[in-house]
N, C-alpha and C positions, 0 to 999 in steps of 0.2 A: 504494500500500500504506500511505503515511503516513497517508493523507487517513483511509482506510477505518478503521488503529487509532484514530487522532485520534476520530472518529465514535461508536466502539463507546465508546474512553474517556469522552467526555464523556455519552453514554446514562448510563454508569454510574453516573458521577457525581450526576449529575441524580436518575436514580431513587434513591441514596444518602441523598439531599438529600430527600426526599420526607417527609414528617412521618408515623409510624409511626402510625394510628390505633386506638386498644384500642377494645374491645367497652364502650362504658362501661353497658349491661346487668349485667356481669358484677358492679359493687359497688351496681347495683340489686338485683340476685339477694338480696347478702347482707344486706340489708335484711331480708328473708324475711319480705315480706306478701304476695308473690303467690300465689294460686294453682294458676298454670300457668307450666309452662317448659320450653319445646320449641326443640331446637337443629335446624334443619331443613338438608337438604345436598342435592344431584341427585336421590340414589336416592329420598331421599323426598318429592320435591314431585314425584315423576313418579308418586306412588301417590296422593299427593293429586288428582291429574286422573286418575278413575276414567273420567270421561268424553271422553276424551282430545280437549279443548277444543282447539286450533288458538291459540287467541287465548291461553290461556295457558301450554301450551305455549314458546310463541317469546318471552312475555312474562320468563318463567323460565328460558329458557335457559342464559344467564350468569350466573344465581346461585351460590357457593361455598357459602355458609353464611347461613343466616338464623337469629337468633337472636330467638326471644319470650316476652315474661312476658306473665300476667294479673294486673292487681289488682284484686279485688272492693271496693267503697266500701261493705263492712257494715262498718267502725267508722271513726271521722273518725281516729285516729291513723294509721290507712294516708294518710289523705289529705297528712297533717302530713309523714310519713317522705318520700311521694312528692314533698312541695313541696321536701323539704330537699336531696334527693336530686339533684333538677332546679335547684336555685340551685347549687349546686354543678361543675354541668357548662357544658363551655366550647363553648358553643353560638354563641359572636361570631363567628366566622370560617365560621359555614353558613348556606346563602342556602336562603328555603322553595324546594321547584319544585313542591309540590303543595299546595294546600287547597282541603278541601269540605265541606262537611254531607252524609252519606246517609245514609240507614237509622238516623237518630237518632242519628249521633255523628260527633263533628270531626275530622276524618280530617287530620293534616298529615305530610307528609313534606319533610325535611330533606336536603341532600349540602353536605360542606365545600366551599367556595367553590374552584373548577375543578378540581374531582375528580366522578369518576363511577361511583367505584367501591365506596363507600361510601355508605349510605343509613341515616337514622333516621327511622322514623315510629312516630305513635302514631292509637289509635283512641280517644276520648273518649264515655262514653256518660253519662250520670245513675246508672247501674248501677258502672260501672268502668272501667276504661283496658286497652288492649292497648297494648304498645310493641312495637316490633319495631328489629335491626340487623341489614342486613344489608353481607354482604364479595360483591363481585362485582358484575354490572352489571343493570339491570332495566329492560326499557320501561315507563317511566309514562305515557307515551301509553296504555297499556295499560290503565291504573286504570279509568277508569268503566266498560269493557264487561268487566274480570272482578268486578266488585264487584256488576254485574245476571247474572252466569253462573250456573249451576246447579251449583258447584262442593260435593264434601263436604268440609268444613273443619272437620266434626268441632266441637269445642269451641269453635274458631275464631270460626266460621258462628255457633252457635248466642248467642254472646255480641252479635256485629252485627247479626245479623238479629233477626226479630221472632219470639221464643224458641216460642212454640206453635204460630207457621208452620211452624216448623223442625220440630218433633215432631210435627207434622199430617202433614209430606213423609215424613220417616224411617218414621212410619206406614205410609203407603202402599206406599213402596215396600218393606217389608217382607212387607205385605200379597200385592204381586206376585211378591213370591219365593216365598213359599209355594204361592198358586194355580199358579205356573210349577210348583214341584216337583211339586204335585200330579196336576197335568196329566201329565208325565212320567211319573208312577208309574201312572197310568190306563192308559197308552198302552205301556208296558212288557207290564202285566199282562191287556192285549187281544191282544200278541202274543205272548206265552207260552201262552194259550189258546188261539190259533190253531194 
């Protein structure tokens, strides 16, 4: 029984000891040059996989909270706010575990050095930056095959991706919801005549 308090006590301790990490998006926010800012949780990254992906699914699983801005680079003082913002954060004690070029912009994610539970990444484009924070856990194994998924990410999508690709899709599959509806209403109205 000693052994077992002994055990739980020092857990406690331990996680006591654990260095509380804030959202530091949140004195980005107050910068207020983004454009976009979306606090994402379970319920909602399970409506963001409309196509209920497998890979992203499991990928998201363990996410509590994600948190993202958008900065547009239409005036260079966002650029200036966003350098001064990022010299300012204490980035020395997190190791990359992800970098890549895709889809035209520099993709890095960040976790403080032997923690897994925290994540910062950003998306770098010629156009503007997505940052993201998230609390909880995520496979990055995961990252290249939802980055080529067919995922809708809304505003997201449209800013990584290639912006009149994205509005060429959303076309379409618009397109197929209406011929769907229509179809429906055909076939309704064939057997009501029957």
């Amino acid at each position: 029984m000693r052994i077992l308090i002994l055990s739980i006590l020092s857990i406690l301790i331990f996680s006591a000891c654990e260095k509380k990490i804030e959202d530091p998006l949140k004195s980005l926010q107050e910068k207020e040059i983004h454009t976009l800012n979306i606090n994402l949780y379970p319920s909602n990254l399970k409506m963001i996989n409309t196509k209920n992906d497998p890979n992203f699914a499991e990928a998201t699983k363990g996410i509590q909270k994600l948190h993202v801005l958008q900065i547009k680079w239409d005036r260079e003082s966002k650029k200036a706010d966003y350098a001064e913002w990022k010299s300012q954060q204490d980035f020395n004690d997190w190791e990359s575990i992800f970098s890549a070029r895709m889809e035209n912009a520099d993709i890095e994610i960040k976790a403080p050095e032997g923690r897994k539970d925290i994540l910062f990444a950003s998306a770098d484009t010629k156009d503007g930056l997505f940052v993201g924070f998230l609390e909880g856990t995520f496979d990055i194994s995961q990252v290249p095959a939802l980055m080529k998924a067919d995922l809708d990410l809304g505003p997201i999508g449209d800013f990584i991706q290639d912006k009149e690709k994205q509005k060429e899709h959303r076309e379409k599959v618009r397109k197929m919801h209406k011929e769907m509806k229509g179809d429906s209403t055909e076939k309704q109205s064939e057997s009501t005549e029957e």
